[in-house]
C-alpha positions as CSV (number, residue, x, y, z in Angstrom):
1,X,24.5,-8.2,4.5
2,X,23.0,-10.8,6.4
3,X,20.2,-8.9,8.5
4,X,19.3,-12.2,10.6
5,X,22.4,-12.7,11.6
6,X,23.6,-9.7,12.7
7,X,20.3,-9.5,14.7
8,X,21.0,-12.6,16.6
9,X,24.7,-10.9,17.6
10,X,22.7,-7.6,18.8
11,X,20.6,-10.0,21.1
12,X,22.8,-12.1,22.4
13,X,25.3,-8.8,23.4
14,X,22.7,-7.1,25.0
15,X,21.3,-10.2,26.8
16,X,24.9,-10.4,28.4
17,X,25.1,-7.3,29.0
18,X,22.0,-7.4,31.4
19,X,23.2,-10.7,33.5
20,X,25.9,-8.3,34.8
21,X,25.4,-7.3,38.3
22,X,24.8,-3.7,37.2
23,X,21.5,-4.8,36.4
24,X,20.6,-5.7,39.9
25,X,19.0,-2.2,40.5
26,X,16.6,-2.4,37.3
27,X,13.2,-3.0,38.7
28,X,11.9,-2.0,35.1
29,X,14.4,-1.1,32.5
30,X,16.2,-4.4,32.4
31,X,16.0,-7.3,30.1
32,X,12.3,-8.0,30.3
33,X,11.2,-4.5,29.4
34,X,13.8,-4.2,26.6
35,X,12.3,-7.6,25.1
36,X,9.1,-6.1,25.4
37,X,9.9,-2.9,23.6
38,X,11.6,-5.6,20.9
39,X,8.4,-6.9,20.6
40,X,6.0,-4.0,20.1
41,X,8.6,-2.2,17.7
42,X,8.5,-5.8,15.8
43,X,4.6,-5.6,15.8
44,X,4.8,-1.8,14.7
45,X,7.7,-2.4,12.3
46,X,5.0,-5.3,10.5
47,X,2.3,-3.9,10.8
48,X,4.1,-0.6,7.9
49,X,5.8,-3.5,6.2
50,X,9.1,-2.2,6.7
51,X,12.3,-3.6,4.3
52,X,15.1,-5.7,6.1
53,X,17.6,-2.5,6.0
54,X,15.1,-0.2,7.8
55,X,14.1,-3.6,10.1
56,X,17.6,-3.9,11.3
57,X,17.6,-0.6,12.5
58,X,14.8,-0.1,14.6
59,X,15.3,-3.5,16.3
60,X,18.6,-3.0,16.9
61,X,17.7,0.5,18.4
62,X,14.9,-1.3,21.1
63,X,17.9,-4.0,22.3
64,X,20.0,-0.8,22.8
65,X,17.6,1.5,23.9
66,X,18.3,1.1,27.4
67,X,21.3,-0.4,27.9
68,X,22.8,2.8,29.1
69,X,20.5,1.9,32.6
70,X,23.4,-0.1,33.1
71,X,25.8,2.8,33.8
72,X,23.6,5.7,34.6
73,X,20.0,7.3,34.5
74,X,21.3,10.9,32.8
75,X,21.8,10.4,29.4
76,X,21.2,6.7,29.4
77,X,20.3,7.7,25.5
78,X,23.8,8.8,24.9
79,X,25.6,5.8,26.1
80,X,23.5,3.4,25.2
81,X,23.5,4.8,20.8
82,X,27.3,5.0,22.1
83,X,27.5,1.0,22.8
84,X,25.4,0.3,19.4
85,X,28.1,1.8,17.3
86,X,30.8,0.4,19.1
87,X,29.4,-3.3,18.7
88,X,28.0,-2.5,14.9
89,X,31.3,-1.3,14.4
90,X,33.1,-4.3,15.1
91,X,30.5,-6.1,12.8
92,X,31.1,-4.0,9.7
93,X,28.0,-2.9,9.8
94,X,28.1,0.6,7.9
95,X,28.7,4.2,8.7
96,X,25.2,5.3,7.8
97,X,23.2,2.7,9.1
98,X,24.9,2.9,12.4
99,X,24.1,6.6,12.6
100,X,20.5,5.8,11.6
101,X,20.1,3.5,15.0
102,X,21.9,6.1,16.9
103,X,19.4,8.8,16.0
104,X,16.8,6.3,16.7
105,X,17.8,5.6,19.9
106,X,18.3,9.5,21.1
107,X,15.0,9.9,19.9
108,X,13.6,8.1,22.6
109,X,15.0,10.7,25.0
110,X,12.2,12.6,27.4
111,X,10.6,14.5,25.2
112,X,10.5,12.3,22.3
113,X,11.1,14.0,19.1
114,X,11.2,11.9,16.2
115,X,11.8,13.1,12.7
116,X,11.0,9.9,10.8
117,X,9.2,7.1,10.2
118,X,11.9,4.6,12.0
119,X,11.9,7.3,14.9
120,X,8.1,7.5,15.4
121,X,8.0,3.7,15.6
122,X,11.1,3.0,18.3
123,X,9.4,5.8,20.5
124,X,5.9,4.1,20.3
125,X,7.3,1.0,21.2
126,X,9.5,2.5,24.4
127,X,5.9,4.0,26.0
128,X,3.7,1.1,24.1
129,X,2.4,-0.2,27.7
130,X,1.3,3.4,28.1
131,X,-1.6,1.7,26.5
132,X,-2.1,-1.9,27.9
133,X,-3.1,-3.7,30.4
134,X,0.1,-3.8,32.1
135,X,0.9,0.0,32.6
136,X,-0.5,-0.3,36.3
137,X,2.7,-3.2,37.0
138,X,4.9,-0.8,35.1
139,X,4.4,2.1,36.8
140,X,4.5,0.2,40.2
141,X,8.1,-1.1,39.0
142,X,9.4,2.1,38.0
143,X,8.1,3.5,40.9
144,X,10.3,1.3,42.8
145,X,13.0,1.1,40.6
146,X,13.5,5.0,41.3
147,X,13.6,4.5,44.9
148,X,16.8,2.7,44.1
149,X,18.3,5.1,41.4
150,X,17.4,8.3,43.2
151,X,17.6,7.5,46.8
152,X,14.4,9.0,46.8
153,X,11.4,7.7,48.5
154,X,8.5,9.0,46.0
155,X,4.9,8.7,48.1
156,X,2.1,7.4,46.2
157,X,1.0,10.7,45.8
158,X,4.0,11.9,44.2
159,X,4.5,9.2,42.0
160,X,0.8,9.4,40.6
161,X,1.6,13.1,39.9
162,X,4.4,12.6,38.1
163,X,2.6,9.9,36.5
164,X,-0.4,11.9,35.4
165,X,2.0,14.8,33.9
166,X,3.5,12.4,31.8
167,X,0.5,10.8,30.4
168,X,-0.9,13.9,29.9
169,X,2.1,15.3,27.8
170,X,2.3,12.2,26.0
171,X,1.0,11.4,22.4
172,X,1.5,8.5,20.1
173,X,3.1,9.4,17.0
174,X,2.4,6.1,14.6
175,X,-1.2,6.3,13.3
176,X,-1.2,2.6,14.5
177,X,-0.5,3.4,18.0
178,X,-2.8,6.1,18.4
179,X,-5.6,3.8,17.0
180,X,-4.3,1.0,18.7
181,X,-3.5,2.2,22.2
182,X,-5.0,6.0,23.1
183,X,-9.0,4.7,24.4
184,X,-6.7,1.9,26.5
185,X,-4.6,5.2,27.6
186,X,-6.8,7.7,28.6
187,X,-8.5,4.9,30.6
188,X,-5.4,4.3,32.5
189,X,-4.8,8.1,33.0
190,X,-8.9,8.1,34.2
191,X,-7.6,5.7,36.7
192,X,-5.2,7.5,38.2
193,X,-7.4,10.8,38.2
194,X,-9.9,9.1,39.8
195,X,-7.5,7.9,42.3
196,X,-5.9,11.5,42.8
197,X,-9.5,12.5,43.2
198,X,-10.3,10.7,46.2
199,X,-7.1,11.0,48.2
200,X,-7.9,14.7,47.2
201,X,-11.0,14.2,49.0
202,X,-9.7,12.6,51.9
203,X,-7.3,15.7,52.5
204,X,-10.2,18.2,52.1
205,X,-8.7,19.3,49.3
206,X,-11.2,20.9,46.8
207,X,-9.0,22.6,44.3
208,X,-7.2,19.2,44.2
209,X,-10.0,16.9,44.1
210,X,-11.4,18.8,40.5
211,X,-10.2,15.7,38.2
212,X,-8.4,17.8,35.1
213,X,-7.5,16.4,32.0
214,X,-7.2,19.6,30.1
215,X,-3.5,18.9,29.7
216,X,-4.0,16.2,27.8
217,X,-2.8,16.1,24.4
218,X,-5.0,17.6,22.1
219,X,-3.4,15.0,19.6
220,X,-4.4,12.1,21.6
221,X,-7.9,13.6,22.5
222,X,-8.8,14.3,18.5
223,X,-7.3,10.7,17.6
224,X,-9.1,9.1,20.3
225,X,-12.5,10.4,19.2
226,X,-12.0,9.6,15.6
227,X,-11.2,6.1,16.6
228,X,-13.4,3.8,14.3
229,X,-16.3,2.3,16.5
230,X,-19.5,-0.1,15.3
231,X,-21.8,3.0,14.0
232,X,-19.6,4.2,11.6
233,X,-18.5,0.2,10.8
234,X,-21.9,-0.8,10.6
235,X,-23.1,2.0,8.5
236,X,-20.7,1.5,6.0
237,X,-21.2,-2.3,6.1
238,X,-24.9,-1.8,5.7
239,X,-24.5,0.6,2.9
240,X,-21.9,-1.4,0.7
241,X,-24.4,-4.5,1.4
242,X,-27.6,-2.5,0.4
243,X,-25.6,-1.4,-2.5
244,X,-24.1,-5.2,-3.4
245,X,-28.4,-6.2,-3.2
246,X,-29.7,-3.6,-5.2
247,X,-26.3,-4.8,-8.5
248,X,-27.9,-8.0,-7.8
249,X,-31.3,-6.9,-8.3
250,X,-30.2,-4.8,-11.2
251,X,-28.7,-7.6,-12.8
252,X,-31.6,-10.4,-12.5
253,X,-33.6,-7.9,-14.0
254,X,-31.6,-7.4,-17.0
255,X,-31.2,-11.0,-17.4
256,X,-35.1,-11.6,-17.7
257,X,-35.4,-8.7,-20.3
258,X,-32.3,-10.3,-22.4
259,X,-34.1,-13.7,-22.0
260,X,-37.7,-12.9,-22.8
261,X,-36.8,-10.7,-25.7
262,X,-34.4,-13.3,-27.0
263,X,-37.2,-15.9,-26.9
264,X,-39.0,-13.6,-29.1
265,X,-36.7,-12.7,-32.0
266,X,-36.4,-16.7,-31.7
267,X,-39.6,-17.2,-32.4
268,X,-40.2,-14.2,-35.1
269,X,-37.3,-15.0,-37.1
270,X,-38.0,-19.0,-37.1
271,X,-41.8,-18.8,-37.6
272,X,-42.9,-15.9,-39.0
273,X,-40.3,-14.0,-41.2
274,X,-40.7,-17.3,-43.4
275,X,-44.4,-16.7,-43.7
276,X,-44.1,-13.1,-44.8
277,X,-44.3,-13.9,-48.9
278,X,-47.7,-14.9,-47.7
279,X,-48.5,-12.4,-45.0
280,X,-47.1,-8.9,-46.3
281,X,-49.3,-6.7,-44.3
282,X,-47.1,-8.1,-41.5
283,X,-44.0,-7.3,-42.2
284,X,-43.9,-3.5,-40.8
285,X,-44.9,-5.0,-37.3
286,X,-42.6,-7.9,-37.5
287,X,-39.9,-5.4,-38.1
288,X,-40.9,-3.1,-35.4
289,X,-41.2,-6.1,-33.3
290,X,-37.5,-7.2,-33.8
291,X,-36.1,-3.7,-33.7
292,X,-37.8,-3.2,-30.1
293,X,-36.7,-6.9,-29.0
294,X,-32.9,-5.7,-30.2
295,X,-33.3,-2.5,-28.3
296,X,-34.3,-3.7,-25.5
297,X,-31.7,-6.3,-25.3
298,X,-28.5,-4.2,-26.0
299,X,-29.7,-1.8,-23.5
300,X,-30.0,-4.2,-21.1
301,X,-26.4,-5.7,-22.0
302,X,-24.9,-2.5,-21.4
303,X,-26.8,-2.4,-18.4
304,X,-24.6,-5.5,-16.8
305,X,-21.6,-4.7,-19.1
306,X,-18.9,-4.7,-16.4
307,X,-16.5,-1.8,-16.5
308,X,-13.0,-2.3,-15.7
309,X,-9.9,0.0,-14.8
310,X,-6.4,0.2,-15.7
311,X,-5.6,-2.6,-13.0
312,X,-2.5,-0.4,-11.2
313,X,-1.7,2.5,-8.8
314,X,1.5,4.5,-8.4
315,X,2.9,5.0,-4.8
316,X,2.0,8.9,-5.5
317,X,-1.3,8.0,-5.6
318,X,-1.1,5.7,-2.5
319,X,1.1,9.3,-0.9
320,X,-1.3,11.4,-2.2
321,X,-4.7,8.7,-0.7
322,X,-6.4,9.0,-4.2
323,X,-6.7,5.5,-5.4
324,X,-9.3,3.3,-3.9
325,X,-7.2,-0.3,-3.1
326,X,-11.0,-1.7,-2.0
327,X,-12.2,-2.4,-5.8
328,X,-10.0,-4.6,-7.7
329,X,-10.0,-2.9,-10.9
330,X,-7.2,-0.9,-9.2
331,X,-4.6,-3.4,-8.5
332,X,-5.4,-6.8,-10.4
333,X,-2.3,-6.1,-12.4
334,X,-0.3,-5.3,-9.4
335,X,2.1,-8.0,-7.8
336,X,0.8,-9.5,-4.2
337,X,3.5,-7.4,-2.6
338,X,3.2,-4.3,-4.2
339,X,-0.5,-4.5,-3.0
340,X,0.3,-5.8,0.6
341,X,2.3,-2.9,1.0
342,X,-0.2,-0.6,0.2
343,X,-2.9,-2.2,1.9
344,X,-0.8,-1.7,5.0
345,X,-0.2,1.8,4.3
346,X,-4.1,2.1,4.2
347,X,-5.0,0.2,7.6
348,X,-2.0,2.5,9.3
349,X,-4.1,5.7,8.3
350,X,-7.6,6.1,9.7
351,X,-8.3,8.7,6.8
352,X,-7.3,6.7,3.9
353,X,-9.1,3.6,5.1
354,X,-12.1,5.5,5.8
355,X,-11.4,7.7,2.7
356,X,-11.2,4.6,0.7
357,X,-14.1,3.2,2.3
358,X,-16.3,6.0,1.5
359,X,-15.0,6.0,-2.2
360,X,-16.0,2.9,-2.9
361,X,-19.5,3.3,-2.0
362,X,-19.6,6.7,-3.7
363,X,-18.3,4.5,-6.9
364,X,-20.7,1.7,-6.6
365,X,-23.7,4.1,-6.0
366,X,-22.3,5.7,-9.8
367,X,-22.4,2.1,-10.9
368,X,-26.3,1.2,-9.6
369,X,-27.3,5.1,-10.7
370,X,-25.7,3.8,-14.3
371,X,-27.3,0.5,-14.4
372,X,-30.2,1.5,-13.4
373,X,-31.1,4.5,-15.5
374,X,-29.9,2.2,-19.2
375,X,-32.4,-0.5,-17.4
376,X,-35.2,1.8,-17.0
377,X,-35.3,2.8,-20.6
378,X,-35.1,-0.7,-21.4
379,X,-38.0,-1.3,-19.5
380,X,-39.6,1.6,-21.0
381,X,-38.5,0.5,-24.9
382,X,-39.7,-2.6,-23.9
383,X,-43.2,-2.1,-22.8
384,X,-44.3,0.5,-24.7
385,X,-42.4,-1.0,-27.7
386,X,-44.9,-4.0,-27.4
387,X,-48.1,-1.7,-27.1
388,X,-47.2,-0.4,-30.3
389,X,-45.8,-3.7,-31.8
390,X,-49.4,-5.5,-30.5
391,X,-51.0,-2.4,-32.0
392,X,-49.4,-2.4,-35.2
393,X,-50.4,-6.1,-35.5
394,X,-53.4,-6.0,-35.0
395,X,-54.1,-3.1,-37.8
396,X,-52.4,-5.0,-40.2
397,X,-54.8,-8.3,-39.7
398,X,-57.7,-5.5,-39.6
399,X,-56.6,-3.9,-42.7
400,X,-56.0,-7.5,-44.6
401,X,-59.6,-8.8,-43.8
C-alpha cells in the first residue's frame, strides 16, 4: 500500500471539499485550521517516530477532523469519521485501518478521550494552539465564527468565560505536548484571568474579580512544574562535566605512574640485572624493585582499563525505562534506527530522560570511585614500595662494604 499516495488523495478531497460554499461560514474550522492541525499532528507524529501504517492514520484523521463543519456543528465528529470511510473505501484502503481513523477522529469529540497512542496525538494537535502564540487570533475567530453558527451574539465577557472553562478542563495528553505547550498555556489562560479580573473590577464585582485557577487541571499544573528549566539543566551539565574532568585527571595520573615505573624496570633490567654475578647483595632489592615497579603498573592499567557492556537493549527495557541510551556501551551494537527510536521514546518522556540522565552520572561517579580507589593503592605501592626498595639498597651496599 502506497501510504504517500493515498495521502495526497486525502488532501486533495478535503481541500475540495472546503472551496464549497458551505465553507463560507467557517471563520475557524475551515481549511487553514485543518492544515494547521495537519501540521502539529505531523510534528507530534515525528517527534514518537511513528511507522507509515500508524502515519496514514492520524493524518488522514486531522484532514477529516473537521470536515463535518461543513454540514453541521452537532456531531461534526460523526459525519466527518463518516466521510473518511466513505472516501478510504473507494480507495481500498482496509477495514481496520479505516476504523482506526474513525476512532481517531471521534476522539477528538468535546471531552477528548483517547485510548491510544494515535488518539492522544490527533487530540493534541486539534487544541495544539491552546499553547501558542496564536490562541488569542483563534479564539477571536471562533468567537466570531459562532456568531454565525449559533445566531448567537456571545459578549466578550461570555466568550472569555467559556474560554476560561475550557482551558481550565483541558490537559495535554502526549508527554510532548505537555512539555512543549502547558507554561505557553497557562500564560494564555493568565491572560484572560487577568482580563476577567479587571472587567470584574470595573463592575464592582468582588467575588468576580478573585482571579481562580483552582479548576485547572491538576495534570497540567504537576506537568507544568516539572517542566525541565536551566537549574536542573545546568546542574546536571555541571556534574557530568566535573565528573568528565576528574576521568581525565584520573587518567593522566595513571599514565605518569605506567611511564615512570616503566622507565625503571627499563633501566633495572638493562643495566643492573647484568651486573648481579658481580653485585649479589643486590639482587633482593633489585627484585623488590621490579616487583613494586610491576605492581604499581598493573594497578594503574586497571585503573584506565575501560569497561564495556553488552552493546544492546530490548524494547522491554526501553518500556520498562531501565537502560541508560546516554552511554554508548548500551547501544553500539544496535542499528541507527533501532536507536533513533528509542532516543525519541526518551526525549517524549520527562522521567526517562531525566531518569537516564541521573543514571549516567550515578554510573560515571561508580567509574571515578573505581578508578580512583585501584589508583590510590598504586600510589600507595608505589611510594612506599620505593622507601623500602631505597632502604633495602642501601643495606645491601652497607652490608657489602
Amino acid at each position: 500500500m502506497n501510504y504517500r499516495i493515498l495521502l495526497e488523495q486525502v488532501q486533495n478531497h478535503v481541500e475540495q471539499l472546503f472551496k464549497t460554499p458551505d465553507a463560507s461560514n467557517l471563520l475557524y474550522h475551515n481549511l487553514t485550521h485543518t492544515q494547521k492541525v495537519v501540521e502539529a499532528t505531523t510534528q507530534i507524529a515525528n517527534h514518537y517516530a511513528l511507522n507509515d501504517h500508524d502515519f496514514f492514520i492520524v493524518i488522514t484523521a486531522a484532514w477529516f477532523h473537521d470536515i463535518g463543519y461543513l454540514h453541521t456543528t452537532a456531531g461534526h465528529e460523526e459525519i466527518g469519521a463518516d466521510e473518511a470511510a466513505a472516501l478510504l473505501t473507494r480507495l481500498d484502503v482496509s477495514d481496520s485501518i479505516i476504523e482506526k481513523i474513525k476512532h481517531c477522529i471521534l476522539a477528538t469529540k468535546l471531552p477528548q478521550h483517547p485510548t491510544n497512542l494515535l488518539e492522544e496525538i490527533i487530540c493534541d494537535a486539534d487544541l495544539f494552539h491552546f499553547g501558542t502564540d496564536d490562541f488569542t487570533e483563534n479564539n477571536k475567530r471562533m468567537r466570531k465564527e459562532a456568531r454565525l453558527l449559533y445566531h448567537k451574539d456571545f459578549t466578550k465577557e461570555e466568550w472569555r468565560n467559556k474560554t476560561i472553562e475550557l482551558l481550565k478542563a483541558h490537559n495535554y495528553f502526549t508527554e510532548y505536548c505537555r512539555n512543549r505547550l502547558n507554561a505557553k498555556k497557562l500564560e494564555n489562560m493568565e491572560r484572560l484571568l487577568n482580563q476577567q479580573y479587571k472587567t470584574a473590577m470595573k463592575n464592582n464585582d468582588e467575588e468576580q474579580a478573585k482571579p481562580d485557577i483552582t479548576g485547572i487541571s491538576e495534570n497540567n499544573k504537576s506537568k507544568n512544574e516539572k517542566r525541565p528549566d536551566r537549574g536542573i539543566e545546568t546542574m546536571f551539565r555541571v556534574a557530568s562535566s566535573n565528573h568528565q574532568k576528574l576521568s581525565d585527571m584520573a587518567d593522566n595520573k595513571s599514565h605518569i605512574l605506567i611511564t615512570v615505573n616503566s622507565i625503571i624496570i627499563s633501566v633495572v633490567v638493562s643495566l643492573l640485572l647484568r651486573k648481579l654475578d658481580e653485585n649479589n647483595h643486590l639482587t633482593i632489592p633489585a627484585i623488590l624493585l621490579l616487583l613494586v615497579s610491576l605492581a604499581t603498573i598493573v594497578l594503574s592499567i586497571l585503573a584506565t582499563r575501560p569497561n564495556i557492556s553488552n552493546g544492546t537493549f530490548t524494547q522491554q527495557e526501553l518500556n520498562n525505562k531501565t537502560t541508560n541510551l546516554l552511554f554508548f556501551g548500551n547501544f553500539f551494537k544496535m542499528s541507527l534506527d533501532s536507536y533513533k527510536e528509542g532516543m525519541l521514546q526518551m526525549m517524549g518522556d520527562r522521567d526517562f530522560l531525566y531518569g537516564s540522565l541521573i543514571k549516567d552520572i550515578y554510573a560515571q561517579g561508580v567509574v571515578l570511585g573505581r578508578k580512583y580507589k585501584l589508583l590510590r593503592a598504586a600510589y600507595n605501592i608505589f611510594m612506599f614500595g620505593l622507601i623500602v626498595s631505597v632502604v633495602a639498597f642501601i643495606i645491601a651496599a652497607t652490608i657489602d662494604s
